[in-house]
N, CA, C and O atoms as CSV, one atom per row, in Angstrom:
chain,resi,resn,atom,element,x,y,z
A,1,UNK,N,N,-33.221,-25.813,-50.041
A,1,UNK,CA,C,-32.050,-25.730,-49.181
A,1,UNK,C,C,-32.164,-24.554,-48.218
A,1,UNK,O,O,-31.835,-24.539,-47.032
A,2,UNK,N,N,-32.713,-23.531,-48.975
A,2,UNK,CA,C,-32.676,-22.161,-47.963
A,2,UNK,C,C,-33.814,-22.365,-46.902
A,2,UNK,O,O,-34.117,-21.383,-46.224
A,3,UNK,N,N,-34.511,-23.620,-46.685
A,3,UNK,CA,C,-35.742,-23.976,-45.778
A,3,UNK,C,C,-34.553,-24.386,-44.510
A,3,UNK,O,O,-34.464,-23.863,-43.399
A,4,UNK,N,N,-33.619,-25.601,-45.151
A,4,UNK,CA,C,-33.483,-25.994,-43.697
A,4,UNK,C,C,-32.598,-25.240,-43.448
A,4,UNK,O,O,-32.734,-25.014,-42.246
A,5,UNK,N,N,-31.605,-24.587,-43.874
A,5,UNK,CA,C,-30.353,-23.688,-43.634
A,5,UNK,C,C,-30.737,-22.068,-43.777
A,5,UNK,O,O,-30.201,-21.550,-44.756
A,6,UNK,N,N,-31.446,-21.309,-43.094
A,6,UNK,CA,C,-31.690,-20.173,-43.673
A,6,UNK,C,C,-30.331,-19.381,-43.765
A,6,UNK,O,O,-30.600,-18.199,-43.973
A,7,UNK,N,N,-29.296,-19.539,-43.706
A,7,UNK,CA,C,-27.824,-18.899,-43.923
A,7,UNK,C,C,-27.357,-19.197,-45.187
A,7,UNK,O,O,-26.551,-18.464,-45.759
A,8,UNK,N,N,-27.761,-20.137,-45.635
A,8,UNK,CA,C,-27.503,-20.703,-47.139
A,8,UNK,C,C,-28.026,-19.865,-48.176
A,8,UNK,O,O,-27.668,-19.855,-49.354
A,9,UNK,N,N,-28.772,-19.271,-47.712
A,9,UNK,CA,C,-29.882,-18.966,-48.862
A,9,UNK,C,C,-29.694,-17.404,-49.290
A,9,UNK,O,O,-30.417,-16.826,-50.102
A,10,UNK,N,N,-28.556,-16.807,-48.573
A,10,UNK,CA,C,-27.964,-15.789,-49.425
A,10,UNK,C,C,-26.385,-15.782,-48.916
A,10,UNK,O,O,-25.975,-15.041,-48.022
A,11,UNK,N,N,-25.735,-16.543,-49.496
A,11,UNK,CA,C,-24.726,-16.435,-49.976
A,11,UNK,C,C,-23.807,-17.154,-48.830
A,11,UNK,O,O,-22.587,-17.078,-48.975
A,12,UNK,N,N,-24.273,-17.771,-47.826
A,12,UNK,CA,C,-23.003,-18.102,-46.205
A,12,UNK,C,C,-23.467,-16.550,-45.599
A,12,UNK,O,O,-23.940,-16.807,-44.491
A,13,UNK,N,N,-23.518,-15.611,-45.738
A,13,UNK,CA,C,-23.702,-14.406,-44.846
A,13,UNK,C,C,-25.001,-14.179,-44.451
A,13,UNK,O,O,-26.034,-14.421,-45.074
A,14,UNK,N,N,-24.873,-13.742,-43.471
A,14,UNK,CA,C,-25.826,-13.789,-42.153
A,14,UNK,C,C,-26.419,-12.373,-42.039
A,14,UNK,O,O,-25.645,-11.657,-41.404
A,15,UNK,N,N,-27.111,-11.968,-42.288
A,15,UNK,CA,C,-27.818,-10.199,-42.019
A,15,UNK,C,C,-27.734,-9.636,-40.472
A,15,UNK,O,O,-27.203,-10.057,-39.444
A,16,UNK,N,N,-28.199,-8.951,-40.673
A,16,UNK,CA,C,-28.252,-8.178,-38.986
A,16,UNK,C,C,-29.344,-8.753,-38.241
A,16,UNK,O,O,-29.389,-8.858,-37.015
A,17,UNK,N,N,-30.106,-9.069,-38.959
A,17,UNK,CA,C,-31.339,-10.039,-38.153
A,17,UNK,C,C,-31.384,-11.194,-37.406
A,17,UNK,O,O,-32.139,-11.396,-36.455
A,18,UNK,N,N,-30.379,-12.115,-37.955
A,18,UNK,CA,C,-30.190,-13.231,-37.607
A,18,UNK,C,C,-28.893,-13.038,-36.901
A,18,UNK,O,O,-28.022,-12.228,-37.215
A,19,UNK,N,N,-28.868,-14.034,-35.731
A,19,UNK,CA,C,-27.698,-14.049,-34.980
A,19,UNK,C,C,-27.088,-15.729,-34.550
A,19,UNK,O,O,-27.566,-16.759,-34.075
A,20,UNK,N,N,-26.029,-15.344,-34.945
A,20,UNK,CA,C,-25.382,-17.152,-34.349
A,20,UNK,C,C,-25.836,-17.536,-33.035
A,20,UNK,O,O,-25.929,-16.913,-31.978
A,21,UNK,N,N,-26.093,-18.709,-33.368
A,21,UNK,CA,C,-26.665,-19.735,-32.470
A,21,UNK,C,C,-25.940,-21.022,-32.286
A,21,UNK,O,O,-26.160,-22.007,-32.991
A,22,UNK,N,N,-25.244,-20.995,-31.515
A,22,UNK,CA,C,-24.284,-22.599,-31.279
A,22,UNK,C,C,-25.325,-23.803,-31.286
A,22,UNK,O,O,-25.394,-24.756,-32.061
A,23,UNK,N,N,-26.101,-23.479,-30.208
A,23,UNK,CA,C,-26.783,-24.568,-30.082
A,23,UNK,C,C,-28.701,-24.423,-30.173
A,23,UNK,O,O,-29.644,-24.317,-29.389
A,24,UNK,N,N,-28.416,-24.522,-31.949
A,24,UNK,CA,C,-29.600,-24.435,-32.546
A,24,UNK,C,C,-30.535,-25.534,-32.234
A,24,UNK,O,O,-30.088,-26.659,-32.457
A,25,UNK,N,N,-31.892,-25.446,-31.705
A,25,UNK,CA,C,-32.954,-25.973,-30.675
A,25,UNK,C,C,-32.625,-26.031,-29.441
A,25,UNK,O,O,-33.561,-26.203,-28.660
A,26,UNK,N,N,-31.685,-25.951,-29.051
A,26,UNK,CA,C,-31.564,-25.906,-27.591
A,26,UNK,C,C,-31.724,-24.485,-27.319
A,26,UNK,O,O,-31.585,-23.534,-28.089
A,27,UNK,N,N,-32.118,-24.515,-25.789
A,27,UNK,CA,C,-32.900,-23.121,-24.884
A,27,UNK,C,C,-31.515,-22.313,-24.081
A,27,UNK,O,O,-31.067,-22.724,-23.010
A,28,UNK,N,N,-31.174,-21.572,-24.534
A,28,UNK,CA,C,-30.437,-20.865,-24.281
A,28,UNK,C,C,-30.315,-20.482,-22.135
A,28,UNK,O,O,-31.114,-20.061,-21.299
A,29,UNK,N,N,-29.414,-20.767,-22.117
A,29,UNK,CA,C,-29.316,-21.173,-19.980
A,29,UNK,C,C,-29.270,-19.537,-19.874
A,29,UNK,O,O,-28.484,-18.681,-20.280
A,30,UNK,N,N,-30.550,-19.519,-19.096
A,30,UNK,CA,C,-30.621,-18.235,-18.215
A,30,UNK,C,C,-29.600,-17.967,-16.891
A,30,UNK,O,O,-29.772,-18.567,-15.829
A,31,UNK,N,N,-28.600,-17.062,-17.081
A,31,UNK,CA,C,-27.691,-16.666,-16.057
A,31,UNK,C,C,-28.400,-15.586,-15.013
A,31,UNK,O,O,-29.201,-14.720,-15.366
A,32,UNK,N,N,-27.912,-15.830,-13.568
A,32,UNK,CA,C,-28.386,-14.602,-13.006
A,32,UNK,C,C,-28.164,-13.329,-12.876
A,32,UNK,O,O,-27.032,-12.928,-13.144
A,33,UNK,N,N,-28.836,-12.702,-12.584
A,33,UNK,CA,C,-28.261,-11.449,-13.071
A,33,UNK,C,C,-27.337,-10.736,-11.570
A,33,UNK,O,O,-27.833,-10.880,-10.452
A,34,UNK,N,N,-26.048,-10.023,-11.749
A,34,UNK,CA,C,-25.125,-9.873,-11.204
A,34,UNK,C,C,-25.450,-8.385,-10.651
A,34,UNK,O,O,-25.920,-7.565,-11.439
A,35,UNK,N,N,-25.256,-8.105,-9.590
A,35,UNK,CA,C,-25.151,-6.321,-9.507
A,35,UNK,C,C,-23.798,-5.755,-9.456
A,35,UNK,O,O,-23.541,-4.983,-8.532
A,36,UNK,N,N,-22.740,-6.088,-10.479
A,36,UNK,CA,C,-21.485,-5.797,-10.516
A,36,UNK,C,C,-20.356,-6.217,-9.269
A,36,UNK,O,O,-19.296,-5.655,-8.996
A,37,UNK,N,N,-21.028,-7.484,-8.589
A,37,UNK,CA,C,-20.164,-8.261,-8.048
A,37,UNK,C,C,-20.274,-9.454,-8.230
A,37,UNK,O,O,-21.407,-9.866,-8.483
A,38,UNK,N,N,-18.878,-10.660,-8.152
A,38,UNK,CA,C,-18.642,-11.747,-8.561
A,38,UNK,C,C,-19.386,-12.251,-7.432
A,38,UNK,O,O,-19.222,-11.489,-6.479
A,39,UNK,N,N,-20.071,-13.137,-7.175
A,39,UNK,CA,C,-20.523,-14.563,-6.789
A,39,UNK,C,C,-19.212,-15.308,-6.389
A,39,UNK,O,O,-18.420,-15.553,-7.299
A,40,UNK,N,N,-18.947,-15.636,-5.302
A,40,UNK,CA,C,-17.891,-16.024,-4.495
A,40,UNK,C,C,-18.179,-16.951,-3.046
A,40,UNK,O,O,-18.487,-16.581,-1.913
A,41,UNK,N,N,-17.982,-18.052,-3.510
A,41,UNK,CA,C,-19.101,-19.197,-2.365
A,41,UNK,C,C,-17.319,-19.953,-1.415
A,41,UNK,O,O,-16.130,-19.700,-1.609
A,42,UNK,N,N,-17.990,-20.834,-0.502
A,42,UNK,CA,C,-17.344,-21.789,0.096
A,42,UNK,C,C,-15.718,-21.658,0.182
A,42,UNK,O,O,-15.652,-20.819,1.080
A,43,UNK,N,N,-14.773,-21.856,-0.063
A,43,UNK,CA,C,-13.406,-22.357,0.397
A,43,UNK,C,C,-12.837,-20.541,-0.379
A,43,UNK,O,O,-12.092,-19.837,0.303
A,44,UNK,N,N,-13.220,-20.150,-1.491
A,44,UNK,CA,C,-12.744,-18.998,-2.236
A,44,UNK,C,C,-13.285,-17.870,-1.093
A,44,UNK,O,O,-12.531,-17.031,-0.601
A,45,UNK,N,N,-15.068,-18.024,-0.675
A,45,UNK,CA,C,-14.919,-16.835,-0.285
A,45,UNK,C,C,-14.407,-16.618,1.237
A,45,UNK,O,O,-14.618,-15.485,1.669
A,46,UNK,N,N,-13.720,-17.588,2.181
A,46,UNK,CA,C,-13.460,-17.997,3.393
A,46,UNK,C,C,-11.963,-16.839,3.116
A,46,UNK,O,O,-11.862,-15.810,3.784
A,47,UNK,N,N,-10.646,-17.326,1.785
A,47,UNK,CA,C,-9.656,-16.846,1.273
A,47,UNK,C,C,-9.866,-15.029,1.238
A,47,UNK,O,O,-9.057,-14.188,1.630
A,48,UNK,N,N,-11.217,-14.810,0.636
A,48,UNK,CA,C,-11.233,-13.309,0.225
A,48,UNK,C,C,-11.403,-12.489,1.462
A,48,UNK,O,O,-10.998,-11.343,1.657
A,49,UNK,N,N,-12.166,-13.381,2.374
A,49,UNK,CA,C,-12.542,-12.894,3.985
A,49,UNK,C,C,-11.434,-12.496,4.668
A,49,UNK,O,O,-11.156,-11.543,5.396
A,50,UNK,N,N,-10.855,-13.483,4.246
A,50,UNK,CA,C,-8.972,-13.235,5.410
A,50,UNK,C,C,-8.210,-12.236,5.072
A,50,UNK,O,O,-7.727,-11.395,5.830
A,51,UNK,N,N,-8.040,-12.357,3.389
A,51,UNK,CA,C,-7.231,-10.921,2.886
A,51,UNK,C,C,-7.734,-10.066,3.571
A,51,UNK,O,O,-7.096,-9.417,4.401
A,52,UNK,N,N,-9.217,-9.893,3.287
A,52,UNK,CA,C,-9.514,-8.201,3.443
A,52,UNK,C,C,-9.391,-7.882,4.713
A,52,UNK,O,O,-9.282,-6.676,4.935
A,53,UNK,N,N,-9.370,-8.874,5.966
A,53,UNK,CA,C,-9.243,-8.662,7.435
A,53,UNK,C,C,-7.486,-8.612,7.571
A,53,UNK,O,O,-6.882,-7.959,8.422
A,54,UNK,N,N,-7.055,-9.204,6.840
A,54,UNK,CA,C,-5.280,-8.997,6.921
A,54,UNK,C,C,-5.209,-7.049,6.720
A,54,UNK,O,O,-4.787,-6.173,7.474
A,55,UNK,N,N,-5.838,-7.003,5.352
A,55,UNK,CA,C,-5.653,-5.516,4.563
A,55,UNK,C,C,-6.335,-4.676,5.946
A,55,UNK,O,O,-5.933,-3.589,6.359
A,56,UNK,N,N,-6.991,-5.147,6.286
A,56,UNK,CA,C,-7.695,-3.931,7.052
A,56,UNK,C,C,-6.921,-3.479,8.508
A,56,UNK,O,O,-6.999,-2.458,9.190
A,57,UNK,N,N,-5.972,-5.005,8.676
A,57,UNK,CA,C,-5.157,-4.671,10.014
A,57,UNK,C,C,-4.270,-4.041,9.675
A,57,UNK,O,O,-4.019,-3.220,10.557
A,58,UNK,N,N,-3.575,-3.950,8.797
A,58,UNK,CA,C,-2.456,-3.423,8.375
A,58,UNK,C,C,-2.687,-2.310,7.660
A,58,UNK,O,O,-1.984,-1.968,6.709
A,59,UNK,N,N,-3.948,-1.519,8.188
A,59,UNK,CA,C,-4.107,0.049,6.885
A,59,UNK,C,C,-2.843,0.838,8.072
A,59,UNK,O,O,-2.304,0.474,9.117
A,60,UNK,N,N,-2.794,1.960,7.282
A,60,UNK,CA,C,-1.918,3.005,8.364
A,60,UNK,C,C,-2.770,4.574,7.527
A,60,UNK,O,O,-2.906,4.949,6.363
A,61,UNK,N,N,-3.203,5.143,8.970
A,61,UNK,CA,C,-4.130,5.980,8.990
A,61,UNK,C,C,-2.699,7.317,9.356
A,61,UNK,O,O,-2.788,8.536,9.209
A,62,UNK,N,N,-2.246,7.014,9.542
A,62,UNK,CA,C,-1.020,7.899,9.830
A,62,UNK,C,C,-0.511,8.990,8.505
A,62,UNK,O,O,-0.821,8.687,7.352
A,63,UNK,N,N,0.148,10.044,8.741
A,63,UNK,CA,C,0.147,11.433,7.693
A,63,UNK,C,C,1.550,10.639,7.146
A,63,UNK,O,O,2.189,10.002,7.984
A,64,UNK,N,N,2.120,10.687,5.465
A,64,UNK,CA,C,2.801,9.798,4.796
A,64,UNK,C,C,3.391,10.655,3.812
A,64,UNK,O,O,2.708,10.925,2.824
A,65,UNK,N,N,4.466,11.095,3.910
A,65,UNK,CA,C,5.239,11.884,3.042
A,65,UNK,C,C,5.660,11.231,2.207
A,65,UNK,O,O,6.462,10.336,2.474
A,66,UNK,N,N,5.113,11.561,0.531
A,66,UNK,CA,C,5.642,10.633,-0.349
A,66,UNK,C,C,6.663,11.388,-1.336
A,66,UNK,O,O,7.457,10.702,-1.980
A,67,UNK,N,N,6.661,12.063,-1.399
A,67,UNK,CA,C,7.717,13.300,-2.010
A,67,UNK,C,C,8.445,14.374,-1.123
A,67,UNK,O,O,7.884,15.468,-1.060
A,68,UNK,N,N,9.695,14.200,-0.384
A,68,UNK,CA,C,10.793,15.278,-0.126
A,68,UNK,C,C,10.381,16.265,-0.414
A,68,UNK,O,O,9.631,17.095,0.099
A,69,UNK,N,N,11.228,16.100,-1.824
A,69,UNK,CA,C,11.018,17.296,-2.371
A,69,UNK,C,C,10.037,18.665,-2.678
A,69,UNK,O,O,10.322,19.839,-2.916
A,70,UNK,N,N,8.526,17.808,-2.533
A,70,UNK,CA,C,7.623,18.834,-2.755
A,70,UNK,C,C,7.311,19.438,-1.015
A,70,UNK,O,O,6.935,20.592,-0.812
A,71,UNK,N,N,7.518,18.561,-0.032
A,71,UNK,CA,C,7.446,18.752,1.397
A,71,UNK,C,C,8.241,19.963,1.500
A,71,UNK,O,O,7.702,21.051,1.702
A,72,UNK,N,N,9.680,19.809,1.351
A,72,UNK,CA,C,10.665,21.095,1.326
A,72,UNK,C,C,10.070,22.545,0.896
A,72,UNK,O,O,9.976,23.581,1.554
A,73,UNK,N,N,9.645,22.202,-0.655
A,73,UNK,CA,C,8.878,22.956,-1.227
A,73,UNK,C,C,7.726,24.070,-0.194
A,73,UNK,O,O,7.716,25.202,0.289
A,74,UNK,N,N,7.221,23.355,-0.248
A,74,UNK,CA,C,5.713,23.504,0.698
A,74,UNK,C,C,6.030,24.252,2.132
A,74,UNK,O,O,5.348,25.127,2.666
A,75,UNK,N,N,7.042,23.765,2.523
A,75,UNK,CA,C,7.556,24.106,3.724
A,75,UNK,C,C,8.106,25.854,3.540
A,75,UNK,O,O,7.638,26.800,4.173
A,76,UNK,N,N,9.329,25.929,2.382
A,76,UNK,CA,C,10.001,27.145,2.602
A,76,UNK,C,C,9.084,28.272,1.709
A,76,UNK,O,O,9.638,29.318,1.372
A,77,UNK,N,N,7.277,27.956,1.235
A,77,UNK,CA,C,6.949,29.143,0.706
A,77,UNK,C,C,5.995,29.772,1.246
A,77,UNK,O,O,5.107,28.925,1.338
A,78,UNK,N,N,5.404,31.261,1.896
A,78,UNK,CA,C,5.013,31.841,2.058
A,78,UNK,C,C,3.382,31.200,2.484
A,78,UNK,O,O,2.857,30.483,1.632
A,79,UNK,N,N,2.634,31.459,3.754
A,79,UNK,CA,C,1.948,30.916,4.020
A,79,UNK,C,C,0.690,32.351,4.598
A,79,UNK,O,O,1.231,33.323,5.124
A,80,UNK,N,N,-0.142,32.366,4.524
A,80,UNK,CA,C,-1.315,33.403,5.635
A,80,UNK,C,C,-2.077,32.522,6.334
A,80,UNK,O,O,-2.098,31.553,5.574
A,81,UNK,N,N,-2.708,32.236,7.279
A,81,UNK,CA,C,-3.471,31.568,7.962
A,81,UNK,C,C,-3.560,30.031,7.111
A,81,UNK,O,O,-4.627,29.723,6.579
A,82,UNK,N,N,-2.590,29.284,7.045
A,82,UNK,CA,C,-2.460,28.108,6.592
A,82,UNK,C,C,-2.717,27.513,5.202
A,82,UNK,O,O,-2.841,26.377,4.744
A,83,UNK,N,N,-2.749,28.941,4.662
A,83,UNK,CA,C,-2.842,28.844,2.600
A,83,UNK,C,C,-1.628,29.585,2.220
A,83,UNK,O,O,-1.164,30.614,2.712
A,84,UNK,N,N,-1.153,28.763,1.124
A,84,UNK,CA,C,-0.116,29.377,0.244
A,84,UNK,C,C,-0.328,30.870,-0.128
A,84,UNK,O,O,-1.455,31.184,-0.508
A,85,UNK,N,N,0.598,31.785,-0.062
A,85,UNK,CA,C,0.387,33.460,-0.300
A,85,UNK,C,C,1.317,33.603,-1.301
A,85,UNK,O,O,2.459,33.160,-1.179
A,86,UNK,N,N,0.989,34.096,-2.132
A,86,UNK,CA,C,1.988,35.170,-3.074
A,86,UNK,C,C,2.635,36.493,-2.081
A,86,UNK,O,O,2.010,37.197,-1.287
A,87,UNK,N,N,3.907,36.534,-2.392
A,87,UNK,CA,C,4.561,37.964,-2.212
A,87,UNK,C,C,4.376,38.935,-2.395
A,87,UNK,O,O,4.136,39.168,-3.579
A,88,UNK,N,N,4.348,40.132,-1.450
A,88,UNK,CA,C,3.405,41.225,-1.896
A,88,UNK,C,C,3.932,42.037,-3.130
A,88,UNK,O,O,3.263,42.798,-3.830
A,89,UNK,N,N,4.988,41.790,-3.235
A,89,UNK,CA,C,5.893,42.900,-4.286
A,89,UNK,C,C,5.555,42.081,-5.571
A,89,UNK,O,O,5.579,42.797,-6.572
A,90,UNK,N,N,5.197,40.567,-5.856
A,90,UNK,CA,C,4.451,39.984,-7.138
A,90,UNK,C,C,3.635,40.680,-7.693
A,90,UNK,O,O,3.040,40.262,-8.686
């Protein structure tokens, strides 16, 4: 039994040696190899083309205050040639 099943032949458990195989005799399908981007053909990649030309019309290169509060900040403290200064009496 442990000829045609070598998994049988200690106990159902499988060692570190052996590894599951779905499709035992068949040749395992060589995938290509990726350089950390998806493969993106015909009608999908026409879709990804447009976003990124939409995204790119609509960047804003413009200066963007996202916090008041720290602006205010920034604004009322002590400055020397365009760097924050401590007080001399600190």
């Amino acid at each position: 039994m442990s000829e045609l099943c070598p998994s049988m032949s200690n106990g159902g458990m499988m060692d570190d040696s052996q590894q599951a195989n779905p499709g035992i005799g068949m040749p395992m399908q060589a995938f290509p190899k990726r350089s950390g981007f998806d493969v993106v053909a015909g009608l999908d990649r026409d879709i990804v083309i447009s976003r990124y030309k939409e995204k790119r019309r609509t960047r804003r290169f413009d200066k963007q205050v996202r916090y008041e509060s720290r602006k205010a900040r920034a604004d009322s403290r002590l400055r020397i040639k365009g760097r924050f200064a401590k007080k001399e009496g600190h």
